[in-house]
Backbone as JSON, one array per atom type, in Angstrom:
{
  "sequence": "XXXXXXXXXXXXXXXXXXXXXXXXXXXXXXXXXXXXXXXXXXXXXXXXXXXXXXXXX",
  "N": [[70.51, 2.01, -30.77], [70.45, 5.24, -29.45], [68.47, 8.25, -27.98], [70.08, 10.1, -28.23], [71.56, 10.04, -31.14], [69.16, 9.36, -32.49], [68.42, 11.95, -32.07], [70.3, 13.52, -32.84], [69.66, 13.53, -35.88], [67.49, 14.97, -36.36], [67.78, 17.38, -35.5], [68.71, 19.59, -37.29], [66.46, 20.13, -38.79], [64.59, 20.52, -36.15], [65.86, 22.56, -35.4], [65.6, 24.92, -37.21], [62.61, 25.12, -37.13], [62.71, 26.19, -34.68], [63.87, 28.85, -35.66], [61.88, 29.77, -37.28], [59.81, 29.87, -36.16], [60.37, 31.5, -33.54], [62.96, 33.38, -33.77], [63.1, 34.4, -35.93], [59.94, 34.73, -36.89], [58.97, 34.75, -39.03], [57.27, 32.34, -40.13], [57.89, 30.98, -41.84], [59.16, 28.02, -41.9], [62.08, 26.43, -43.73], [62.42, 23.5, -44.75], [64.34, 20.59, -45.24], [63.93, 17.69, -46.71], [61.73, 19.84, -48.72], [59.21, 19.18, -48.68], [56.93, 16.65, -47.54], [56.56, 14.4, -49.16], [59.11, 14.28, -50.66], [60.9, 13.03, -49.32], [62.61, 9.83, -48.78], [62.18, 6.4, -49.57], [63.86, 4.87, -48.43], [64.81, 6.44, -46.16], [62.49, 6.81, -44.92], [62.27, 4.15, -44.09], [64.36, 3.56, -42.39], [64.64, 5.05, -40.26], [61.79, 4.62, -38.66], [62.99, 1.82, -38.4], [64.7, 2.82, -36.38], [63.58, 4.03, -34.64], [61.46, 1.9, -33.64], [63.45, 0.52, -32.44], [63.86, 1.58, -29.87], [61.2, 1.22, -28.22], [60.45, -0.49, -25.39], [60.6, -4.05, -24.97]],
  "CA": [[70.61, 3.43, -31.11], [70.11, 6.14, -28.32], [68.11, 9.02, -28.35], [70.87, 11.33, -28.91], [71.8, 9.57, -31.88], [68.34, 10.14, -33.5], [68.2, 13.44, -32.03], [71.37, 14.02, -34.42], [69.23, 13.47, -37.36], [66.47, 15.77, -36.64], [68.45, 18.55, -35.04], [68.51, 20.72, -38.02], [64.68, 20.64, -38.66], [64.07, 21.36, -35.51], [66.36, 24.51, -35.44], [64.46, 25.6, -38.48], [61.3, 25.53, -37.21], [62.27, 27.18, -34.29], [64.04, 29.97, -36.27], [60.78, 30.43, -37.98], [58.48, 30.34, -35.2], [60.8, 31.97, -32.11], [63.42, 33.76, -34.0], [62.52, 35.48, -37.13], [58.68, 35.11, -36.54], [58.01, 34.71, -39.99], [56.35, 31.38, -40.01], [58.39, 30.21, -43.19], [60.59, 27.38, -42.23], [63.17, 26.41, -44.8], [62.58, 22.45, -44.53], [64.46, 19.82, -46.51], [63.6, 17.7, -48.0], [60.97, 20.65, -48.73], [57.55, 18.44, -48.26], [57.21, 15.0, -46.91], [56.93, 13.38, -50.86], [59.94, 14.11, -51.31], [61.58, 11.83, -48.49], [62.91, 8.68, -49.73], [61.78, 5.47, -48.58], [64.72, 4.49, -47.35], [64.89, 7.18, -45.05], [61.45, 6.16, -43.75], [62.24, 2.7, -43.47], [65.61, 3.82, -41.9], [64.03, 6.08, -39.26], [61.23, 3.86, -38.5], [63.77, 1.01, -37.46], [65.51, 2.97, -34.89], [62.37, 4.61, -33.73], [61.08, 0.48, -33.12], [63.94, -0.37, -31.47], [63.54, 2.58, -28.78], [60.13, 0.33, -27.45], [61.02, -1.59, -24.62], [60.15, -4.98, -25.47]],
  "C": [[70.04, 4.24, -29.95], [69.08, 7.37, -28.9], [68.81, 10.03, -28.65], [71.36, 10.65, -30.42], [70.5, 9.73, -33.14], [68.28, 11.47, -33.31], [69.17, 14.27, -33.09], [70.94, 14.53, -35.46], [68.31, 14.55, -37.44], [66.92, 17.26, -35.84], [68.31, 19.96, -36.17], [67.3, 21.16, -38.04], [64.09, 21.19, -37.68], [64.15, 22.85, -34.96], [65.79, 25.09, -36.54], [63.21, 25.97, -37.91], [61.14, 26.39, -36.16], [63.08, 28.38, -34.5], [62.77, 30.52, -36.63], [59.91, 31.07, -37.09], [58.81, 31.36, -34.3], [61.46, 33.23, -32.77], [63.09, 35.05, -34.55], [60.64, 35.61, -37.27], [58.27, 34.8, -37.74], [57.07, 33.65, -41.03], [56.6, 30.54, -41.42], [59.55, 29.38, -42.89], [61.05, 26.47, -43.49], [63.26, 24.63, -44.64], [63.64, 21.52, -45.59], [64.9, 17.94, -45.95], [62.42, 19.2, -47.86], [59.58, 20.49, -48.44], [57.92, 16.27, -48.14], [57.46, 13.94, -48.27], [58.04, 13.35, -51.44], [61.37, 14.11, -50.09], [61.51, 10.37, -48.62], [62.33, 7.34, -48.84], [62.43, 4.93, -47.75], [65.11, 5.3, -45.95], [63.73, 6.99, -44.19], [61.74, 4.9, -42.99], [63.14, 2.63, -42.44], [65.38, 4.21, -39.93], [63.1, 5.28, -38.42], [61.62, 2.83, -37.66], [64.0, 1.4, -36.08], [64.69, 3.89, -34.33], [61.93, 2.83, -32.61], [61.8, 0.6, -31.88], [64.41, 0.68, -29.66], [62.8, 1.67, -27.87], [60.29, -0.38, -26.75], [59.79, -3.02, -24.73], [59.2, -5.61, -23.92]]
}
């Protein structure tokens, strides 16, 4: 997996946060899931993987 390939995944969030912070200023980004408890495990475990296999061995 490449880094553009995770970058895919987290692309939205990070345009959120910097709508909130840069944009609109008003320090409310719009996340989702909405708080970390309510991200599934499989998406950790998922994420996690192809973070690993980034690490040059």
């Amino acid at each position: 997996m490449s880094v553009n390939g995770i970058s895919k995944q987290f692309s939205h969030e990070f345009c959120e946060g910097v709508r909130a912070r840069l944009v609109d200023k008003d320090l409310a980004p719009k996340w989702d899931p909405p708080a970390l408890e309510y991200v599934s495990r499989t998406w950790w475990t998922r994420t996690l993987h192809l973070l690993a296999s980034l690490i040059p061995s």
